[in-house]
C-alpha positions in Angstrom: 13.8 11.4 36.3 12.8 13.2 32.8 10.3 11.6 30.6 11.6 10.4 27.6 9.7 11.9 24.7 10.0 10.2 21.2 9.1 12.3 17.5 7.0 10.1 14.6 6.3 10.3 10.9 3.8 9.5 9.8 1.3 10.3 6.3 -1.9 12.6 6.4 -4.9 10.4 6.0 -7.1 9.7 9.1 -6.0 6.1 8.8 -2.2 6.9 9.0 -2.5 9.2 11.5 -5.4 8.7 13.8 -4.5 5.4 15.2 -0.6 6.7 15.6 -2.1 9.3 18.0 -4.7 6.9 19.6 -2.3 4.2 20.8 0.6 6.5 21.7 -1.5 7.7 23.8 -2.3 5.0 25.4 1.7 3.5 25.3 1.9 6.9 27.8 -0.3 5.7 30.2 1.2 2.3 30.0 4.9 3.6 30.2 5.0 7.4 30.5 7.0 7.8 26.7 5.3 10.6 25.0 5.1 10.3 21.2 4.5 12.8 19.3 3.4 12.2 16.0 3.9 14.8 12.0 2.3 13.7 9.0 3.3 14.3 5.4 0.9 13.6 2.0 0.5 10.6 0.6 3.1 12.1 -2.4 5.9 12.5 -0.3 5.3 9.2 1.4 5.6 7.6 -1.7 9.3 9.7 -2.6 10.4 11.9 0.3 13.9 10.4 1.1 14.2 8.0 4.6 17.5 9.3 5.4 16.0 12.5 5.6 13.6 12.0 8.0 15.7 9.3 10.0 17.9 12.5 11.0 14.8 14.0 12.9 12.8 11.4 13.7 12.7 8.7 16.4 10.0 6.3 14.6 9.3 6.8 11.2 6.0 5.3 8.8 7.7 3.6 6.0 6.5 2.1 2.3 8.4 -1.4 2.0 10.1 -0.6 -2.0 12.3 1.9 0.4 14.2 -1.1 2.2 17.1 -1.6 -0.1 17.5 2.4 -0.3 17.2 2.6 3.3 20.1 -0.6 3.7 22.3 1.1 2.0 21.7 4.7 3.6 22.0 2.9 7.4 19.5 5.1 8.7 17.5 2.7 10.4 18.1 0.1 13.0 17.5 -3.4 12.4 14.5 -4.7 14.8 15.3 -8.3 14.7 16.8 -8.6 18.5 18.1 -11.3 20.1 16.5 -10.7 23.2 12.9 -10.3 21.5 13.0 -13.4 19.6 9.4 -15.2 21.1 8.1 -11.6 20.7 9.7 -11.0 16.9 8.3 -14.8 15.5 4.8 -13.6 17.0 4.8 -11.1 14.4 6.0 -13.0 11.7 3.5 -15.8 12.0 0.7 -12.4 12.0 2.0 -11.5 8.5 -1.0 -11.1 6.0 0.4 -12.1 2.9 3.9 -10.8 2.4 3.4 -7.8 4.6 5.8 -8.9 7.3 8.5 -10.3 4.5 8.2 -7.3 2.8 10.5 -4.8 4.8 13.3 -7.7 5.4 16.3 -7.3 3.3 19.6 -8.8 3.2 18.9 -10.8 6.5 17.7 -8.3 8.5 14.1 -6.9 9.2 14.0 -3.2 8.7 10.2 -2.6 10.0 7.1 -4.0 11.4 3.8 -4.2 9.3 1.1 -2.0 11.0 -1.0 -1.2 7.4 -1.7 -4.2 5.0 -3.0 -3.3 1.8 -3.1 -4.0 -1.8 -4.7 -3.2 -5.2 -8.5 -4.2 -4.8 -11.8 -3.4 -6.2 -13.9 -0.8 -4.5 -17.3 -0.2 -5.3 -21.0 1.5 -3.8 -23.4 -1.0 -2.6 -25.9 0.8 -2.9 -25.3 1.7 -6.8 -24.8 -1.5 -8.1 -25.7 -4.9 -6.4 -23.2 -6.9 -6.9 -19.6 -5.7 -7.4 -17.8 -7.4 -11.3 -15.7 -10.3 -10.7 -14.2 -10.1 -14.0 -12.3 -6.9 -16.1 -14.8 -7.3 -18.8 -17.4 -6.4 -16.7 -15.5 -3.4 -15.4 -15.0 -2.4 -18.9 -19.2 -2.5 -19.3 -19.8 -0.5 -16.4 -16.9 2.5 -17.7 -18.8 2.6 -20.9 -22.2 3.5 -18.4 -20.1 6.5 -16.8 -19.3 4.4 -13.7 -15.8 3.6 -13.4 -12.8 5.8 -12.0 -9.2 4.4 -11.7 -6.2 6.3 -10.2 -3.7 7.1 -12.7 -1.8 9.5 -11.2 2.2 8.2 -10.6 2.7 5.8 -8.8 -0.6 4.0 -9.5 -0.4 3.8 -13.0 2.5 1.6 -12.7 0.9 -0.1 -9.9 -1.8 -1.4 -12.2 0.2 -2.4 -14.9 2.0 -4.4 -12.3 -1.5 -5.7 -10.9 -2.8 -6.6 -14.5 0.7 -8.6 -15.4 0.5 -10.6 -12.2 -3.3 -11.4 -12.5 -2.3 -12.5 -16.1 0.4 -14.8 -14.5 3.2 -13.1 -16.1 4.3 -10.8 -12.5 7.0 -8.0 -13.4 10.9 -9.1 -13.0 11.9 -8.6 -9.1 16.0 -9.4 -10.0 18.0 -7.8 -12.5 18.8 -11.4 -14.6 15.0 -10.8 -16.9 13.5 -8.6 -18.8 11.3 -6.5 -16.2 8.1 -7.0 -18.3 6.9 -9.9 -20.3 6.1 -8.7 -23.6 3.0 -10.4 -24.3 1.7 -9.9 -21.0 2.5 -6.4 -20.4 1.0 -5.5 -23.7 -2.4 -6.7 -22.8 -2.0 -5.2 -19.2 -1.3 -1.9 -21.1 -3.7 -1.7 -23.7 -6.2 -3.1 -21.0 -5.2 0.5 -19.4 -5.8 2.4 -22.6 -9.1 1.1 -23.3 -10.6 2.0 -19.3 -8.5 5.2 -19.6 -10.7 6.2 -23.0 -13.8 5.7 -21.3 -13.5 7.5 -18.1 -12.6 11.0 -16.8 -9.3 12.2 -18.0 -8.7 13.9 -14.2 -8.0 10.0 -13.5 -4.5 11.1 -14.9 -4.1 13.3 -11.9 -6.1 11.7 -9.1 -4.3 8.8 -6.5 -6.6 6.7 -4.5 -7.8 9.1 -1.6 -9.1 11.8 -5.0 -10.8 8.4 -6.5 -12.5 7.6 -3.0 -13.4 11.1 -2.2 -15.1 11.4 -5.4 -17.0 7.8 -5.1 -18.1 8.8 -1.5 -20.0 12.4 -2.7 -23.6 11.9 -1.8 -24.7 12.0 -5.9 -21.4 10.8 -7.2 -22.6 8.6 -10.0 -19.2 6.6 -9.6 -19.6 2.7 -8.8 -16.6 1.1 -9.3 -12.8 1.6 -9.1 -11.1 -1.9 -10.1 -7.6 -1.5 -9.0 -7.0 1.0 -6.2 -5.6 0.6 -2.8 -8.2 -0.2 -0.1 -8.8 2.1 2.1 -11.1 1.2 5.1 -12.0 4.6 6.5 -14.5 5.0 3.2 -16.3 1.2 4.6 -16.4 3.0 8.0 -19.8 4.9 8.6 -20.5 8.7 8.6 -16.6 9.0 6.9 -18.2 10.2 4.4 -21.8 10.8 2.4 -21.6 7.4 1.3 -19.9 4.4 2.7 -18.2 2.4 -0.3 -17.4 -1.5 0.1 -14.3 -3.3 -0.7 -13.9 -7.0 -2.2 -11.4 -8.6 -4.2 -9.9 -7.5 -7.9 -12.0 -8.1 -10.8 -9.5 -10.5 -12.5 -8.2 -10.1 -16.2 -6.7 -14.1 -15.8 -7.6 -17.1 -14.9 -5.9 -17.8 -11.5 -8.7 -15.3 -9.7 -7.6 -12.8 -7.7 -3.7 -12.6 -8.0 -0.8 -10.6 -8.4 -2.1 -7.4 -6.9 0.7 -5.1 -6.2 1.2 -5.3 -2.4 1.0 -1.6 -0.8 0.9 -1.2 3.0 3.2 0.5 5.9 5.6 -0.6 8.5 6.7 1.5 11.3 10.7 1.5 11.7 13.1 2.9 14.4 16.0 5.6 13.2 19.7 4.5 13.8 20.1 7.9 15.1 17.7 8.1 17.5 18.9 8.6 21.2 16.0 6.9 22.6 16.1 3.7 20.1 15.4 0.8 22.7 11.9 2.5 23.8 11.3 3.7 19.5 12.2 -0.2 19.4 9.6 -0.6 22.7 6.9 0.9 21.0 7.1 -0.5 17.5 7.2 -3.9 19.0 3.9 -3.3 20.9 1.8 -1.6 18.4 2.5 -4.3 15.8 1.4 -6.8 18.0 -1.7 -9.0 17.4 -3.3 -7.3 20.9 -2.9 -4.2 19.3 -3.9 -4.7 16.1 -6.7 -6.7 16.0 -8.8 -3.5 19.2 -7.1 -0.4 19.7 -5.8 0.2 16.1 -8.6 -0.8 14.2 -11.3 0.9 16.3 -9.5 4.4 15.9 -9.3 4.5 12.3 -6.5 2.2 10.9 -6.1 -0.6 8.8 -4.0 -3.2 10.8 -0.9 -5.4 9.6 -1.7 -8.1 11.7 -3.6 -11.1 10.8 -5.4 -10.9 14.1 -7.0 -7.2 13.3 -8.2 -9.0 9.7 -9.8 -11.7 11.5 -11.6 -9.7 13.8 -15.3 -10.2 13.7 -16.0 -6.9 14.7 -13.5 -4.8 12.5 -15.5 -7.2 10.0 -18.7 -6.1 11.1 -17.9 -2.2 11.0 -16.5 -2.0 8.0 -18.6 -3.5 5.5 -16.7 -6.8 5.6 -13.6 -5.0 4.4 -11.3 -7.1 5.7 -13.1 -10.7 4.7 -13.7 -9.3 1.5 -10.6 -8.5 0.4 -8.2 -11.0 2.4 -7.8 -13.7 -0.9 -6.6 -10.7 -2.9 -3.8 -9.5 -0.1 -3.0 -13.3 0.5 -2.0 -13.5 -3.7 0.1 -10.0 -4.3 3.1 -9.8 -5.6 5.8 -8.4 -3.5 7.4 -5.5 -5.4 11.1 -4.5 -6.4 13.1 -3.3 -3.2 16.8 -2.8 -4.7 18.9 0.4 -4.2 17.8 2.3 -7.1 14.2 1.0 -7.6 12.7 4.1 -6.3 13.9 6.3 -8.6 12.9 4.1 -11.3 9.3 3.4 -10.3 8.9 7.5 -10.2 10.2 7.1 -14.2 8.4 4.0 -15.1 5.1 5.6 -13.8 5.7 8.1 -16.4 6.3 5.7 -19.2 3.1 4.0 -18.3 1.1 7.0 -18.7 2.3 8.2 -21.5 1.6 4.9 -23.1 -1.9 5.2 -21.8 -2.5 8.6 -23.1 -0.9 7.5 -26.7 2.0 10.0 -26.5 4.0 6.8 -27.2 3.6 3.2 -28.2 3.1 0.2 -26.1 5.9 -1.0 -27.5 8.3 1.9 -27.1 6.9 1.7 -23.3 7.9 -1.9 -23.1 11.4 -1.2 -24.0 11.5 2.0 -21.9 10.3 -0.2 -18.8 13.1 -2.9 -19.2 15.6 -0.8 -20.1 15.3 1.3 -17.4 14.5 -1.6 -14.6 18.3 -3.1 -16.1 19.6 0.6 -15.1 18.4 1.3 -11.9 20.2 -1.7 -10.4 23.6 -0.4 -8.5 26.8 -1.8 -8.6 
């Protein structure tokens, strides 16, 4: 009898990749499927088309904005079985925050959540005592020299949506509004402009992994980043020079920590794979709580599962990573996921920045945005 042998996609960071490898390899000894596992960057993650990789892939790392895109295309198989109904509300009732609502769409759920993440605050403990709980602090510390923030598209947007949300006015989600509210996004945006002025201009070109690298350099004088993706391999010791800690987002509002845009990935099964019900197997098991909350965590990911955030020992490893962040995650906002949002979040990150380097107005932005948004929603 031949062994079956399944291909994965997943992204190039150590905690997209490493604990793919890590529990595949123990689903072989379990079951004898081998899985092996590519990775793209963090850019093509964020853009490279689904359909694509659904042709040559068995099991493919997904973002959740993809899911309308991805209904539309057919290329992946619906994991919401019959048959695995005990195992499927298991999962569900795991879901930190919206992570498990997040990749269902028209009735049907699309992938499991193996990554929860949002927009946080990172900072170095041993920089600054205590990390701000409030923008205006930030906004201190980037006048001292001690503030990065990703700018680079998609993040840009993904603070303006961060910032509009904690100021209780979250972007539009349907076509039947404006995408932005005026008043709020012009705060969020000008909120922007003034960090932007007082920090490194390369912020234009960095994403989160740049900002953390930087942060974790042994004399990096860089203490705070208040809206970036966590990442728990830089909490983890010996990843690099300096371990950096993660809490929740400094808050603009008055509501605390809400409205962060939700980030995070979910491992879905190609409608073209000849192997689905073991791709189907596998995504089922290393979603799980069991999973999740040992095996995943411990070689280098960032689990989906409420169990894997509750873990005292991920906890205690990662310089409460997980604790500290939790109320943020358990607040974001759930992003656009029409057919068409894609392409319009790649545009609109544009518009952002070119409202934060003063090329245009904040009001010309505005319009831009909403226009735009009203577009990119297909018939």
């Amino acid at each position: 009898m031949s062994r079956i042998r399944l291909k994965g996609m997943t992204w190039s960071h150590p905690r997209g990749y490493d604990p793919m490898v890590a529990c595949s390899a123990e689903w072989r000894e379990k079951t004898g499927v081998e899985i092996e596992w590519d990775k793209r960057s963090l850019q093509d993650f964020e853009s490279f088309p689904v359909e694509e990789l659904a042709r040559r892939y068995d099991l493919i790392v997904i973002d959740h904005p993809h899911v309308g895109q991805i209904t539309a295309e057919g290329c992946l198989a619906p994991l919401d079985l019959p048959e695995r109904a005990a195992d499927f509300a298991d999962l569900a009732a795991g879901s930190v925050g919206a992570s498990f609502p997040s990749y269902n769409w028209q009735g049907r759920q699309w992938a499991f959540p193996i990554d929860a993440a949002t927009q946080v605050l990172a900072y170095r403990p041993d920089l600054i005592g205590t990390a701000p709980t409030r923008w205006a602090e930030v906004v201190d510390l980037a006048r001292a020299g001690l503030v990065l923030l990703p700018l680079r598209p998609p993040h840009s947007l993904m603070s303006l949506f961060s910032l509009a949300g904690n100021l209780g006015h979250p972007c539009a989600v349907e076509r039947d509004r404006p995408f932005v509210d005026e008043e709020a996004a012009t705060s969020a945006l000008e909120m922007i402009r003034e960090l932007a002025a007082l920090i490194d201009p390369a912020c234009l070109t960095m994403d989160p992994i740049a900002v953390l690298d930087r942060m974790g350099e042994r004399h990096s004088p860089i203490a705070v980043s208040p809206l970036i993706y966590g990442y728990v391999s830089y909490s983890l010791d010996g990843f690099r020079d300096r371990r950096i800690a993660f809490t929740d987002m400094a808050a603009a509002g008055r509501n605390g920590p809400v409205g962060s845009a939700l980030g995070g990935t979910g491992i879905a099964v190609s409608t073209l794979s000849k192997e689905r019900e073991a791709a189907i197997d596998f995504a089922y098991w290393i979603a799980g709580g069991a999973v999740q909350a040992d095996l995943y965590w411990r070689s280098g990911g960032q689990p989906g599962h409420a169990a894997g955030w509750e873990s005292a020992d991920a906890n205690a490893a990662t310089l409460d990573f997980y604790r500290g962040t939790r109320a943020t995650l358990e607040g974001a906002w759930l992003r656009p996921r029409h057919n068409g949002y894609m392409p319009f979040q790649e545009a609109a990150s544009h518009i952002v920045n070119d409202a934060v380097t003063g090329a245009i107005s904040v009001r010309t932005a505005i319009d831009r945005l909403n226009d735009g948004f009203r577009a990119s929603f297909r018939d």
